[in-house]
C-alpha positions as CSV (number, residue, x, y, z in Angstrom):
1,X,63.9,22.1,-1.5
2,X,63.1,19.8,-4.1
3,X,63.2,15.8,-4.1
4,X,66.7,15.0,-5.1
5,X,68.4,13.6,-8.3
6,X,68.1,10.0,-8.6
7,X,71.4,9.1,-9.7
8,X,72.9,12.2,-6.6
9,X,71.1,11.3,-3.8
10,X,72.4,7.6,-3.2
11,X,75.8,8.3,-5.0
12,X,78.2,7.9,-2.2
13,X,76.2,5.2,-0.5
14,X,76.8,3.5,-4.5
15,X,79.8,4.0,-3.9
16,X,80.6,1.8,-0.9
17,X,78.4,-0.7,-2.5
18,X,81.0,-1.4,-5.1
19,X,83.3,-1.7,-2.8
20,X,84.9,-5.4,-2.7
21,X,86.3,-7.1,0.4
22,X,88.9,-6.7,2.8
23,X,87.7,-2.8,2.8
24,X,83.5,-3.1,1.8
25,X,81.0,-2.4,4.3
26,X,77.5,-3.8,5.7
27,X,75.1,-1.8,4.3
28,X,71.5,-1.5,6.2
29,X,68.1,-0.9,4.5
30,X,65.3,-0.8,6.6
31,X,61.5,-1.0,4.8
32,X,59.1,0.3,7.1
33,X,55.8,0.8,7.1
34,X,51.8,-1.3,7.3
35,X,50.8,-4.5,5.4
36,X,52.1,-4.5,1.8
37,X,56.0,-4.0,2.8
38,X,55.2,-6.7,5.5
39,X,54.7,-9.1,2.8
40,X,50.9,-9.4,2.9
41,X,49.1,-10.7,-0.1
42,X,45.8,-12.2,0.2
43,X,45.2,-11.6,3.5
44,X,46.2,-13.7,5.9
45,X,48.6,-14.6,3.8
46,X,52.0,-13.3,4.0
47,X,54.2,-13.6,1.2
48,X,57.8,-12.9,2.4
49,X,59.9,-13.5,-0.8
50,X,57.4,-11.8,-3.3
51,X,57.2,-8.5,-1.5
52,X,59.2,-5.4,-2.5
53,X,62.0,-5.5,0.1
54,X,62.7,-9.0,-0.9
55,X,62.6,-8.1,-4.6
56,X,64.9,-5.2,-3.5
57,X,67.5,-7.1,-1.4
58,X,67.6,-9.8,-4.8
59,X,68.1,-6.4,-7.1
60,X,70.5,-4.6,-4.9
61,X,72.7,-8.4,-5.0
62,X,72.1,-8.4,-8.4
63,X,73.7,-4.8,-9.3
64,X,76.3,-5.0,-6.3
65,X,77.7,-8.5,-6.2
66,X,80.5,-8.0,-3.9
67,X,78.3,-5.9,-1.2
68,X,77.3,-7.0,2.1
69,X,73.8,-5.7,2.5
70,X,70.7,-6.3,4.7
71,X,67.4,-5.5,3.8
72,X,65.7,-5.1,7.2
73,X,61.5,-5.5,7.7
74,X,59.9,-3.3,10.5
75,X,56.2,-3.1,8.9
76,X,53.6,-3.9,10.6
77,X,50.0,-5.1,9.2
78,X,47.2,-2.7,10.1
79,X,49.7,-0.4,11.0
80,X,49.5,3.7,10.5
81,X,52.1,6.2,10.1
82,X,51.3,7.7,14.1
83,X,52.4,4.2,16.0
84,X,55.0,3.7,13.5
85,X,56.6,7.2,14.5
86,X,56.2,6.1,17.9
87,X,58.5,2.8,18.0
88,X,60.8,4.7,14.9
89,X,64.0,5.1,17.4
90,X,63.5,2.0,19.1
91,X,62.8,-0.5,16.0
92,X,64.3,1.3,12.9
93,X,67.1,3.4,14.3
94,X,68.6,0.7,16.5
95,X,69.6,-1.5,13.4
96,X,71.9,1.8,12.1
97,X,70.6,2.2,8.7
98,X,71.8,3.6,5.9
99,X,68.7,4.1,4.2
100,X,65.1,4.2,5.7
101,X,62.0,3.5,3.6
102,X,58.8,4.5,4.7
103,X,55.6,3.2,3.4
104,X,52.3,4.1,5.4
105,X,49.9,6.1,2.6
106,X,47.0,3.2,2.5
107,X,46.7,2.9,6.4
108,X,47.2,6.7,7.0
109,X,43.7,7.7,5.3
110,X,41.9,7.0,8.5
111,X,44.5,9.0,10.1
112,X,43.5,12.2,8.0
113,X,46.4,14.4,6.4
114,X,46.7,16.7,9.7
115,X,48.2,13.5,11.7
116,X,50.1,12.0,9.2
117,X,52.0,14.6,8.6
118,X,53.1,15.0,11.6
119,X,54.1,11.5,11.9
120,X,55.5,11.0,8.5
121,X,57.7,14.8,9.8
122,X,58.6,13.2,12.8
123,X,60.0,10.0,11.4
124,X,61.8,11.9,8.5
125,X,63.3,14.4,10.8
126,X,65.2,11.7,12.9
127,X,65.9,9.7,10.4
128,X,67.9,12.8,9.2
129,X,69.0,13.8,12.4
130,X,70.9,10.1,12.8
131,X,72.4,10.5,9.2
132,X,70.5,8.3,7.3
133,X,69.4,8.6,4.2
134,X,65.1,8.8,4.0
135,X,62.8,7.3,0.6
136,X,59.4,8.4,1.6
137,X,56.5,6.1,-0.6
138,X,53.5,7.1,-1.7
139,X,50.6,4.3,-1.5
140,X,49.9,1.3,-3.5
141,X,46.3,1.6,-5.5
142,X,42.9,0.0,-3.1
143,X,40.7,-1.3,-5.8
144,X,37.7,0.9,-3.6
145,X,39.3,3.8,-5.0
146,X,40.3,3.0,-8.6
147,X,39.0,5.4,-10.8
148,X,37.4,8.9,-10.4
149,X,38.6,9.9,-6.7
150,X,35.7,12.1,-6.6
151,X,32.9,13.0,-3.8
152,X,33.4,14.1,-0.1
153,X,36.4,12.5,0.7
154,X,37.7,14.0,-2.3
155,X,39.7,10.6,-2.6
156,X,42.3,10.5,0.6
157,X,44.5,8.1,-1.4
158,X,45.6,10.5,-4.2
159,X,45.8,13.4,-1.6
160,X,47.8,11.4,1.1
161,X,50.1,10.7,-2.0
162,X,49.9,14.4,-2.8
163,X,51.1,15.2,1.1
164,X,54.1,12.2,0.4
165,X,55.3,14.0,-2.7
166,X,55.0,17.7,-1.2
167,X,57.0,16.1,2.0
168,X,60.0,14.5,0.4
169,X,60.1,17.9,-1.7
170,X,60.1,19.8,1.8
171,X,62.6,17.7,2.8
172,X,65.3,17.0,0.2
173,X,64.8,13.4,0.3
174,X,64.3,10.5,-2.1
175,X,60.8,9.6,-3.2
176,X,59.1,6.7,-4.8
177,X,55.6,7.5,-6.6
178,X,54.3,3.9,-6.1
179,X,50.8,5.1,-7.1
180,X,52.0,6.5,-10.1
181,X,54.1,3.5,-11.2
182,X,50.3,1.3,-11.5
183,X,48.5,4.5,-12.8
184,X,51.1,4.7,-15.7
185,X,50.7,0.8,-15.8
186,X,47.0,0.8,-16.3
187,X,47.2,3.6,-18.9
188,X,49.1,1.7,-20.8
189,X,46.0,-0.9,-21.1
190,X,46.5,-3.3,-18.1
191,X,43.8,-3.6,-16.1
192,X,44.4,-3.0,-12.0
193,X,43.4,-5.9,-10.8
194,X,46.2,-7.6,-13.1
195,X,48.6,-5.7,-10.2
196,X,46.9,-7.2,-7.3
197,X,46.1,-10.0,-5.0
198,X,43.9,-8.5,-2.2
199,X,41.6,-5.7,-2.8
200,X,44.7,-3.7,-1.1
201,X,47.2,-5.4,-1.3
202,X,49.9,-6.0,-4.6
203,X,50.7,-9.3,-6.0
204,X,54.6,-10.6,-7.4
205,X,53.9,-7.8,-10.4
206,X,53.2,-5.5,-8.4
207,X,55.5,-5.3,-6.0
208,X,58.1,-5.8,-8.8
209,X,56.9,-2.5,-10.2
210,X,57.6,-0.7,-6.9
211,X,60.9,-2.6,-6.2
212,X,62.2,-1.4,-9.9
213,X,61.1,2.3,-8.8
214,X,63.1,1.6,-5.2
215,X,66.4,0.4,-7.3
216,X,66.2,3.4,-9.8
217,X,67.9,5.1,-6.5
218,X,70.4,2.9,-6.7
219,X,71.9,3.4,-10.2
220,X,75.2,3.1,-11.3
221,X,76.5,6.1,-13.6
């Protein structure tokens, strides 16, 4: 399989977006994931309204006036992709989503790639098994691995991102190549740090880049 078509994937879920009332629908989104969906900026400060599902809730009101949707927060700062497979069903799946989000890459490197794959498998596969719709995310840049990603850990940020993309190939679903969005950012002469509030952790502009790469999945042909 291959990740799916941007403006395909989401279409009939569009759909019901544009629908006005007496016959729209609630719509459920559910972010979740460690620290930088949780809203965490410069730690320990957390910073609800400039985060990405914030930015993503405003965007998705924005393009769908008339819809009734709820952007739903289950991260967890310090969180890894392993405990939050094990509270998926009871914390994600009980709000009936429509579309799951799940954001884990920058905790999961102490995890190693063997054990989050197996989570980040485990949450996808049930999140598909319930019908909903599944946007895996690769990480957000940590300005200790900014350039080079060479030596013996043959820098676990760009290979857990590698594992993300292979996984939303394996699985059909949508992706969002957060780490690319700031490399491509940077090339284009902005320097990283521009992007970020915390050594780890993205500021507004940041998290506006990955909310614009969440809402490409919700385009309107």
């Amino acid at each position: 399989m291959t990740v799916p078509d941007v403006y395909t994937y989401l279409a009939d879920l569009v759909e019901r977006l544009n629908v006005r009332w007496p016959d729209n629908e609630t719509v459920n989104i559910v972010c979740h994931g460690h620290s930088v969906p949780a809203g965490y900026m410069a730690s320990p400060l957390v910073d609800t309204f400039n985060a990405y599902p914030h930015l993503l809730h405003r965007g998705l009101k924005a393009r769908f006036p008339y819809a009734v949707v709820n952007v739903i927060v289950t991260a967890i700062g310090g969180e890894n992709s392993v405990s939050g497979a094990a509270r998926f069903a009871r914390d994600v799946l009980t709000h009936r989503p429509d579309v799951v989000t799940i954001d884990y890459g920058l905790n999961d490197r102490g995890l190693g790639l063997v054990r989050a794959e197996k989570a980040w498998r485990t949450m996808t596969q049930a999140a598909l098994d319930a019908g909903v719709k599944v946007i895996l995310m690769t990480p957000t840049p940590d300005l200790t691995q900014r350039h080079g990603y060479e030596g013996e850990d043959q820098g676990d940020l760009l290979v857990q991102a590698a594992q993300i993309r292979e996984l939303a190939g394996d699985y059909g679903v949508g992706l969002v190549d957060s780490l690319a969005a700031f490399e491509a950012y940077v090339a284009a002469g902005t320097d990283l740090t521009d992007l970020l509030s915390w050594v780890n952790h993205p500021n507004r502009q940041g998290h506006e880049l990955v909310a614009r790469a969440l809402l490409r999945w919700f385009a309107v042909r």
